[in-house]
C-alpha positions as CSV (number, residue, x, y, z in Angstrom):
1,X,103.8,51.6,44.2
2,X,105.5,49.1,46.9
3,X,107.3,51.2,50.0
4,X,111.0,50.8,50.1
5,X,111.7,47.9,53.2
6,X,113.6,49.6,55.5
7,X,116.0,47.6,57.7
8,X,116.3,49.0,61.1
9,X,118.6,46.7,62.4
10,X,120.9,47.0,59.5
11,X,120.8,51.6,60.1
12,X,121.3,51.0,63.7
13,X,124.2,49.1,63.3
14,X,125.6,51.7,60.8
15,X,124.4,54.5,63.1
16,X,126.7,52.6,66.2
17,X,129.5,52.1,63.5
18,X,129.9,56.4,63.0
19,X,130.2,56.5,67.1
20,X,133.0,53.9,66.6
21,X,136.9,55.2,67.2
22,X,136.1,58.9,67.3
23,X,139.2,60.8,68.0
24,X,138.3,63.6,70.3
25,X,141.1,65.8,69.6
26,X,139.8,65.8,65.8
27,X,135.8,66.7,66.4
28,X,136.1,67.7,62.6
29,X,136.6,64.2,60.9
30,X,133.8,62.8,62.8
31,X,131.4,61.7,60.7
32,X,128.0,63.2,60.1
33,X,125.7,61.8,62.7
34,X,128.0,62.6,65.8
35,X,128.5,66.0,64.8
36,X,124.5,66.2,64.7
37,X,124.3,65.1,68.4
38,X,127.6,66.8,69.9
39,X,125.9,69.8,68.1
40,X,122.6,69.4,69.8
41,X,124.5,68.2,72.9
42,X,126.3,71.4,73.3
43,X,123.0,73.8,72.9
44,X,121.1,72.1,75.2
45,X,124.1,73.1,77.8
46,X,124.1,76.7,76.4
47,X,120.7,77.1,77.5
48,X,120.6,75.0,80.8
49,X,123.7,77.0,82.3
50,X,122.5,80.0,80.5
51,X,118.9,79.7,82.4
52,X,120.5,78.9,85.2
53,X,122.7,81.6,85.6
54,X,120.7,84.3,84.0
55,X,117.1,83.3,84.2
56,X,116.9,82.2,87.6
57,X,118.3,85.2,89.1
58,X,115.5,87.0,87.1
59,X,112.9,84.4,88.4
60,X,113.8,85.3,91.8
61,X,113.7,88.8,90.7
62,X,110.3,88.5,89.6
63,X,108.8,86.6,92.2
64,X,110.3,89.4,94.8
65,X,108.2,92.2,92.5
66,X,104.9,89.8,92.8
67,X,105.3,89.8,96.9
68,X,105.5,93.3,96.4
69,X,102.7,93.6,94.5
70,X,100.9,91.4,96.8
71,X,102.0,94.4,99.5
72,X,101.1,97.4,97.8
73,X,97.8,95.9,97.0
74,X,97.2,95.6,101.0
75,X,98.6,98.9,101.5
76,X,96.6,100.2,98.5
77,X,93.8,98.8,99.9
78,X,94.4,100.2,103.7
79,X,94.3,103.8,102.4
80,X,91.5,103.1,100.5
81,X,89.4,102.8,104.2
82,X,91.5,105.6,105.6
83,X,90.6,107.6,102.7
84,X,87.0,106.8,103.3
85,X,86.3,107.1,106.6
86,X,89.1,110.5,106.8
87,X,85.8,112.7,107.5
88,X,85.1,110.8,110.8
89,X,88.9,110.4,111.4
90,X,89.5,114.5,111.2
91,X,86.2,114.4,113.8
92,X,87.9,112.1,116.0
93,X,91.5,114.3,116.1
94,X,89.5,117.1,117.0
95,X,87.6,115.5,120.1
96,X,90.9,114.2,121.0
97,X,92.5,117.8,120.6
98,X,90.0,119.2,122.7
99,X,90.1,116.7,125.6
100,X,93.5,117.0,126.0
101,X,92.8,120.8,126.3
102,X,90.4,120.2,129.1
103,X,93.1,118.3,130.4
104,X,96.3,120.5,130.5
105,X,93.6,122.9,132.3
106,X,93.4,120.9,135.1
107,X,96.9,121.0,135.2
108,X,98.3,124.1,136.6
109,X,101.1,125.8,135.3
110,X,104.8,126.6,137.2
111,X,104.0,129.7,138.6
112,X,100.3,128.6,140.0
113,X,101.9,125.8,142.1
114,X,101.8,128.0,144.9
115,X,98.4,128.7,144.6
116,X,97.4,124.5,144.2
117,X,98.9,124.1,147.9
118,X,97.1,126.9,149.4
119,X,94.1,125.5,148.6
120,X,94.8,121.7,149.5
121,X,95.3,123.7,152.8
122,X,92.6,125.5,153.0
123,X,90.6,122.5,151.9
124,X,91.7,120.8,155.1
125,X,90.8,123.8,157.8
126,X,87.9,124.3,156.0
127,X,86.6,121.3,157.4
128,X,88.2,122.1,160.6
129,X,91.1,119.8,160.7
130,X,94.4,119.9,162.1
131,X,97.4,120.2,160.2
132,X,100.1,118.1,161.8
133,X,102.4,117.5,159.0
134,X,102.5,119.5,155.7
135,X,105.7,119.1,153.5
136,X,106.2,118.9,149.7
137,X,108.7,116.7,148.5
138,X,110.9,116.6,145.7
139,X,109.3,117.4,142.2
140,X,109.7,114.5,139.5
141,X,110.0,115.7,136.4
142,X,108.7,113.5,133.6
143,X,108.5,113.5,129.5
144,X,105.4,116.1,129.6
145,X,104.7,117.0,132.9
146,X,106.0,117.3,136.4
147,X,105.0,115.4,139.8
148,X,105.1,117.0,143.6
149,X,105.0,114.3,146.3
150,X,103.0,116.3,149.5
151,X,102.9,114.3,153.0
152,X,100.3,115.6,154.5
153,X,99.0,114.2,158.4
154,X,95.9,115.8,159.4
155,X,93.4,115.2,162.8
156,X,89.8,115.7,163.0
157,X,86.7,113.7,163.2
158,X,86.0,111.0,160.6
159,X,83.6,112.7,158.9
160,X,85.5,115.7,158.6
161,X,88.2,113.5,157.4
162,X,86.0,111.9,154.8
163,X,84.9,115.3,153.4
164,X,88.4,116.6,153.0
165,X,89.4,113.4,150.9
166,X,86.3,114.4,148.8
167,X,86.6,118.2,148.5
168,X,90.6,117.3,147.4
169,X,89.0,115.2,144.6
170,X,86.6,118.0,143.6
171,X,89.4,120.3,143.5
172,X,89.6,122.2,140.1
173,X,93.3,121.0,139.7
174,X,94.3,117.1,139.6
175,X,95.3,116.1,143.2
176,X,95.4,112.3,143.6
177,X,95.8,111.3,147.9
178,X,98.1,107.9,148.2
179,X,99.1,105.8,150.8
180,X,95.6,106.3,153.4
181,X,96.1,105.3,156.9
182,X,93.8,106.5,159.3
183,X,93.8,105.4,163.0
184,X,92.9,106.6,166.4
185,X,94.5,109.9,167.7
186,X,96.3,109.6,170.7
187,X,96.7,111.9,173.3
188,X,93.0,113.9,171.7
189,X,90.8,115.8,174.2
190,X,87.7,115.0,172.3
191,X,86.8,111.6,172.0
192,X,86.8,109.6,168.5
193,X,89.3,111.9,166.9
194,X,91.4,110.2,164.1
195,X,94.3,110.9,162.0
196,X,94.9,110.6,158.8
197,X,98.3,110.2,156.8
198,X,98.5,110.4,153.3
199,X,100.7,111.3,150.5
200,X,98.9,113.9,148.2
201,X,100.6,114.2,144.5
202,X,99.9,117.2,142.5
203,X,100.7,117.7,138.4
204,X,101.5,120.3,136.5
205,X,102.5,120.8,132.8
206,X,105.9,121.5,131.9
207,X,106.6,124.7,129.6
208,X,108.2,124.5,126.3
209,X,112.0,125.0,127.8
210,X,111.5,122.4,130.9
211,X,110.3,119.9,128.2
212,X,114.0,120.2,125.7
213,X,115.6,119.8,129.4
214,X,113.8,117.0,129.8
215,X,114.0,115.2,126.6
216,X,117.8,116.1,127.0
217,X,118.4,114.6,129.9
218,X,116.3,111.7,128.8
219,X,118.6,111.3,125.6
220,X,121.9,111.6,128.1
221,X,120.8,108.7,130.3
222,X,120.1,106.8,127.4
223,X,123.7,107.2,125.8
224,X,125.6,106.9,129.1
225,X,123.5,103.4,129.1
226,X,124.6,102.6,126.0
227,X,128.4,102.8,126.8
């Protein structure tokens, strides 16, 4: 059986002549072929402006989930090592609990103050120095504890000297000395005397009501800045 010949130049030329003097206002008489592509025409805008507009917004929408998956993972995986190593974590809050212990006991409380400059004092005629000056400052209160300035000039011999600076550093209480000068005493009967000047600074814990006052003031500065 011999195939039909087919003449493509003939149903081009008929294809063209259905595309000829279409009337747009009258889509309905338009032969069959146009309707065909102004059909397909018109769904392949349907779903371009429909992708665009609804898709793509869900595209974006999924790619922000994926970060955050990306994030949880990293999270996921952070508490994973916290989780495992929370035995020696626990261990390490208690050490730390305890050494700040030790260290709000070397810081004495309002009400032993007193006590704290006695015994600066005393460390100073223990080793038989001479008390010129001896005067506390002003206190400066901060978040969690409290500072007192003490300007202290005392006259001896230098090893005396030395071994006050070192029984004030073995004191049981934190006393930190500031500011050293030491020279040659003037107008000393015994030869090689020096002084020394100094400003000693004592600390001491605040209690419970002197830290709100604190925090409050704190909080007032911070506002008045602000304006």
């Amino acid at each position: 059986m011999a195939n039909p010949n087919i003449d493509l130049n003939e149903w081009f030329e008929k294809a063209q002549e259905q595309f000829r003097g279409l009337n747009p206002n009258e889509p309905g008489q338009w032969p069959l072929l146009p309707k065909i592509v102004a059909f397909i025409a018109a769904a392949g805008l349907v779903v371009f402006f429909g992708w665009y507009l609804l898709l793509s917004s869900q595209a974006d929408e999924l790619q922000a989930e994926r970060d955050k998956e990306v994030q949880l993972k990293n999270d996921y995986r952070g508490k994973v090592v916290q989780a495992v190593n929370l035995g020696e974590l626990r261990k390490q809050l208690i050490q730390v609990g305890e050494y700040v212990k030790q260290l709000e006991k070397q810081l004495p409380g309002k009400a032993e103050m007193a006590a704290l400059l006695s015994d600066i004092n005393q460390a100073g005629l223990g080793r038989g120095l001479d008390f010129d000056l001896f005067r506390p400052g002003q206190v400066d209160v901060k978040e969690y504890y409290a500072e007192l300035p003490i300007a202290i000039r005392v006259t001896g011999r230098y090893h005396d000297i030395g071994a006050f600076t070192g029984d004030i550093a073995n004191l049981s209480r934190i006393v930190t000395l500031h500011n050293l000068n030491i020279a040659s005493a003037s107008g000393k009967d015994n030869t090689g005397a020096l002084y020394m000047e100094a400003t000693a600074r004592t600390y001491r814990y605040l209690d419970p009501t002197e830290i709100e006052a604190a925090r409050a003031e704190k909080n007032k500065s911070k506002k008045a800045g602000g304006k």
